[in-house]
N, C-alpha and C positions, 0 to 999 in steps of 0.2 A: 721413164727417166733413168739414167746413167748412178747405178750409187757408188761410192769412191773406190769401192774394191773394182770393181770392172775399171774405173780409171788409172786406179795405180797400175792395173796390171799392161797397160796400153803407153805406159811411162819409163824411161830408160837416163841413166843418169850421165850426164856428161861432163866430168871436171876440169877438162881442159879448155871451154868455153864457158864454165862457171853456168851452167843449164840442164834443165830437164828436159828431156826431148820426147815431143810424143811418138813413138816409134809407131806410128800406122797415119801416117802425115794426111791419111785421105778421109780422115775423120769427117764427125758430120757437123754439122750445125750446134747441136745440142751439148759435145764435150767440149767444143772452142767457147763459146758463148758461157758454159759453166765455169772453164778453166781461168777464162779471162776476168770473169766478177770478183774473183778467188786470188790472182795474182795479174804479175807484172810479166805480158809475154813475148816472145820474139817470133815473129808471123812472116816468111818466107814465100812468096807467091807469085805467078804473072799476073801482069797488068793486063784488061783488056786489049790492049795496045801493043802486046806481046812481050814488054820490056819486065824485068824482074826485080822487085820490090822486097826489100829488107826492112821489116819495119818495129819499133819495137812498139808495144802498146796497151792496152786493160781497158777494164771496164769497171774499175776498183772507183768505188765511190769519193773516197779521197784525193784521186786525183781528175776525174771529171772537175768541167766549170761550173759556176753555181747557174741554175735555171731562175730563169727571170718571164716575166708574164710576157716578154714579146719576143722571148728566142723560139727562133725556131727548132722546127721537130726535126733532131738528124737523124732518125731511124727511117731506115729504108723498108719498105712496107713487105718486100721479096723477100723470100725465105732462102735465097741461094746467096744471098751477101749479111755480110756482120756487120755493124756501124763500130767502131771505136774509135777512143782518145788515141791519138798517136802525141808518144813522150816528147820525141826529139823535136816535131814540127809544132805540138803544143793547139792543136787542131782535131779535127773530126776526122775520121779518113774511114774508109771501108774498103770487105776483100769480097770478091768470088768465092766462096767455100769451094768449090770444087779446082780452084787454082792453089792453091796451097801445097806451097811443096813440101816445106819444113814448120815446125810447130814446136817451140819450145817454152815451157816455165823460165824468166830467169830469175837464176840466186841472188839472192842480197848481198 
């Protein structure tokens, strides 16, 4: 497991998009899925489909839906894709880990 000095130092600050950028975008599984539990973030990626997806999104408990005894399971069982809340579409969405272009924290 990743402890936050290895993260900060994979971290580069961007204030003219009000963001933290993870500067090694080809991260794994492990610092996206930490980073996301932890904040609000901006996930840049191709689509299966080839098209490119801006998305912003977490996995911040506060803003997930409340679970109910007949929702379904949106975790995808593969270890190459992430499940998250997407903010804007207000929905479940997931990425490719390995399609990620850009990775950012964003500021409040």
């Amino acid at each position: 497991m990743l402890d936050m000095t290895t993260m900060e130092i994979l971290l580069d600050r961007d204030t003219e998009n009000r963001e933290t950028v993870l500067t090694k975008p080809e991260g794994n599984r492990e610092i996206y899925s930490n980073l996301l539990k932890r904040n609000i973030c901006r996930v840049v990626f191709e689509k299966v489909n080839g098209e490119m997806r801006d998305m912003v999104c977490t996995l911040l408990a506060d803003f997930l839906p409340e679970q109910t005894g007949d929702s379904k399971s949106k975790s995808l069982a593969r270890e190459d894709y992430i499940s998250v809340w997407d903010i804007n579409a207000n929905n479940w969405r997931s990425f490719k880990v390995a399609n990620v272009k850009h990775f950012a924290i964003k500021d409040a």
